[in-house]
N, C-alpha and C positions, 0 to 999 in steps of 0.2 A: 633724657639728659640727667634725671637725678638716679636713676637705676645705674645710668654707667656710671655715675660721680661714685657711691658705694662701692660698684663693682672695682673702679681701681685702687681704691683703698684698701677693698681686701686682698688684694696683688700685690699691695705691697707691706702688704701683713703676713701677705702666703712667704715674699723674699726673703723675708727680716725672721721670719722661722725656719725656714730651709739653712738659711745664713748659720741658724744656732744650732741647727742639727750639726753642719760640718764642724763647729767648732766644737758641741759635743763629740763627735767622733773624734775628733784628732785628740781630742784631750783623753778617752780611752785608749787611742794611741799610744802615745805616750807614758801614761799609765801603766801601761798594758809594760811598755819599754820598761820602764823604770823596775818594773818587778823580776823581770827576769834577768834585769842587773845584776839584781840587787842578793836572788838567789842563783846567780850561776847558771841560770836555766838558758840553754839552746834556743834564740828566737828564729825558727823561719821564715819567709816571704808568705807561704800555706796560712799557719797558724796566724798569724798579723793581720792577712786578708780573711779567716774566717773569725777576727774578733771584730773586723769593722765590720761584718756582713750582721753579725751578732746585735752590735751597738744599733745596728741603724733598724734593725727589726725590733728591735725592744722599745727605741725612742719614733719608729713612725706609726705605731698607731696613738700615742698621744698628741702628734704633730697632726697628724689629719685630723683630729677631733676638736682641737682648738684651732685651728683652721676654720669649719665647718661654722663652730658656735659663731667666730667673728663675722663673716658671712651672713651669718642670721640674723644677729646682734646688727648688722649695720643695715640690710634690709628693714628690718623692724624701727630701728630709728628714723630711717628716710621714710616710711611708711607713716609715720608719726609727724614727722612735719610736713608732710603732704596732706594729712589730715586738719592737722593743728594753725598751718599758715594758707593749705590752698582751697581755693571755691572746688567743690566737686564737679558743680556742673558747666561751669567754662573752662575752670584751667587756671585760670589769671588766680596773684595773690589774693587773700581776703583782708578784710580791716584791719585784723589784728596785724598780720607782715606789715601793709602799710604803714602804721603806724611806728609801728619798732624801727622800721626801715627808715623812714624820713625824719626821725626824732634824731635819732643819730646819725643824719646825714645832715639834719640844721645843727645841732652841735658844730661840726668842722663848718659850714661855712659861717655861721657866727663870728667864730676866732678869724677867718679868712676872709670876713666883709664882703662875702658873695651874695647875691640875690636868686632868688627862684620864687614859683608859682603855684600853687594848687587848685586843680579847677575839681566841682562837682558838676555831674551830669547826669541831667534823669528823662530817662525814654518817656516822650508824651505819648499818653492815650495806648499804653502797654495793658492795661486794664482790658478795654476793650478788646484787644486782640487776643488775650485770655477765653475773656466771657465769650468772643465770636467762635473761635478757631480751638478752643479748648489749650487745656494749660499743655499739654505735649508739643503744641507747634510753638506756644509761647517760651519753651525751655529751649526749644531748638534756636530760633530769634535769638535770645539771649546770648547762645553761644557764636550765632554768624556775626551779631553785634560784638564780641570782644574781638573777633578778630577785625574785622572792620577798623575796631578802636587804635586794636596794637598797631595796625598797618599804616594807621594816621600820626601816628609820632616819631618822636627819633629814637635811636637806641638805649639811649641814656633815661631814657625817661620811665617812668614807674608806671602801670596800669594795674587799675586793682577794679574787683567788684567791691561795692560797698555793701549791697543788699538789696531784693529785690530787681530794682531795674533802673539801680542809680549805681554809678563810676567813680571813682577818682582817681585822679593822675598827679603824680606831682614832675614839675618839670623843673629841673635844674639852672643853673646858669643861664638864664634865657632871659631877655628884655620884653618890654611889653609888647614891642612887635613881633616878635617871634610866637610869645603864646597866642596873640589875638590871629595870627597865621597858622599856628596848628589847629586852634580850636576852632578857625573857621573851615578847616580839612573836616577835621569831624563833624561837624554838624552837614555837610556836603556828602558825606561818606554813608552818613545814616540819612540822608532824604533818600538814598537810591535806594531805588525796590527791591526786596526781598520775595523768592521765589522759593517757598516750603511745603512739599507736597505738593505742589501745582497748584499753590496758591499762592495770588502776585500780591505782599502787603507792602502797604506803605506805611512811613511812621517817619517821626523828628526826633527832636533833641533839645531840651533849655538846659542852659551850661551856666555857672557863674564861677569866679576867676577871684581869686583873692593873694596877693603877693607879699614875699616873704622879702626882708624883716616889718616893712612899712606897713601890712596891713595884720599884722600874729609872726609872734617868733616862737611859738611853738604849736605842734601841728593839730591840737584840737582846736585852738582857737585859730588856725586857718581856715581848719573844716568848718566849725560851725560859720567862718566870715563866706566861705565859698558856697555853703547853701543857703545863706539868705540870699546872695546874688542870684542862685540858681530859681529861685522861690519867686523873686523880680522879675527875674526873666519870663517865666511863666505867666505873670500877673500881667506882662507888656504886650504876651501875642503867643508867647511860645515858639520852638524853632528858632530860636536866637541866642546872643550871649549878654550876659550884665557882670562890670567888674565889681565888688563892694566897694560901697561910700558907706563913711559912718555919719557923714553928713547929712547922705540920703537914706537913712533908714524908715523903714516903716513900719 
C-alpha cells in the first residue's frame, strides 16, 4: 500500500511534466511563428513539424531525468517513514506513529467532547517461550500475535507495537462497553494456540484500559495510566483485563 501511494504521486508528477512539455512545445510553436512573421520567411507544415520534433528531442531527456529523480526521491521518503514510524518486524506502527497519531487525534476530539480509550497489553510468560523455543520462533509469535490483534478490532482503531511484547491501541469513539468487548476479543484471540514450526504454543495476555478525557487528556499520561492497569492486571492472575483507578492505585 505505501509503494503504490508514492508510485501514484509520481504519475502524477510524470502528467504535470508531459503537461509542460506540450506547452513548451507549442510556445516554440509559435515562436517559431512569430519569426518567420516577422521576417517574411515562407513557413511550411515540413519545417513546423521538424521544429516540434526538434523541441521535444531537446526538452525530453531533461523531462525523463526529473522524472526518474522524483521517483526516487519519493521511494526514498516512504522508505524513511517506514523506517522512521513502522516496527520492522510485524508491520504495525511503532511508538513514535502512535503517539503523533493519537495526540493529534485527542486535539479534535477535545474541541468536539468526544471520548476514547487506550489500552496496554503485554504477552505473558513471552520470556519463556524465548528461553524454550529460541528467540526465531518468538519473532515469528510476535508477528502471528499482531495480526491476531488487528483482526480483533474495528477499522477505526489504531494498533501499534510498543516494544518488546507489549501493544497499544487506541480506540476512538467507543463506550466502555464497547472496549471492555473488544479487549475481551483479544485476550480470546491470543489464548488460542499457536502452531510454529510444529510447535503447539500456548500463551495470554494482561491488558489495562485507561479512558480519554477522564482518566489523561493527553496520551503519555494515558499510556503511563494504561500500564499500571496492565501491571494490576498481572498482579491479579494474568490473562485478564484491569481499567485504572487512581483510587486504587498501588
Amino acid at each position: 500500500m505505501k509503494e503504490q501511494k508514492h508510485i501514484k504521486w509520481s504519475y502524477k508528477v510524470i502528467f504535470i511534466i508531459i503537461g509542460l512539455l506540450f506547452i513548451k512545445v507549442f510556445e516554440f510553436v509559435i515562436l517559431n511563428r512569430i519569426i518567420h512573421w516577422f521576417w517574411n520567411i515562407p513557413l511550411d507544415s515540413k519545417g513546423e513539424f521538424i521544429v516540434i520534433i526538434v523541441t521535444i528531442l531537446i526538452l525530453l531527456p531533461f523531462i525523463i531525468i526529473v522524472m526518474m529523480q522524483r521517483i526516487r526521491l519519493e521511494g526514498a521518503e516512504e522508505k524513511y517513514k517506514q523506517l522512521a514510524y513502522f516496527d520492522p518486524l510485524t508491520g504495525l506502527p511503532n511508538r513514535r506513529y502512535f503517539e503523533e497519531k493519537v495526540s493529534n487525534s485527542l486535539l479534535r476530539k477535545s474541541k468536539e467532547g468526544k471520548t476514547g480509550a487506550v489500552v496496554f497489553i503485554d504477552i505473558d510468560g513471552f520470556k519463556l517461550v524465548n528461553d524454550t523455543y529460541g528467540h526465531e520462533i518468538g519473532d515469528i509469535l510476535l508477528k502471528e500475535i499482531g495480526i491476531r490483534l488487528l483482526a480483533s478490532v474495528r477499522k477505526e482503531d489504531l494498533v501499534s507495537r510498543f516494544a518488546g511484547d507489549e501493544f497499544i491501541f487506541f480506540l476512538p469513539n467507543v463506550d466502555k462497553a464497547s472496549v471492555l468487548k473488544i479487549v475481551k476479543r483479544m485476550i480470546e484471540e491470543i489464548n488460542k494456540p499457536f502452531v510454529i514450526n510444529n510447535h503447539r504454543i500456548l500463551t495470554s495476555t494482561s491488558a489495562g484500559i485507561s479512558f480519554f478525557p477522564k482518566q489523561g487528556k493527553d496520551i503519555k499520561l494515558l499510556l503511563r495510566n494504561a500500564d499500571k492497569a496492565m501491571y494490576k492486571a498481572k498482579l491479579y492472575g494474568k490473562n485478564t483485563y484491569e481499567i485504572f483507578d487512581e483510587d486504587k492505585e498501588f
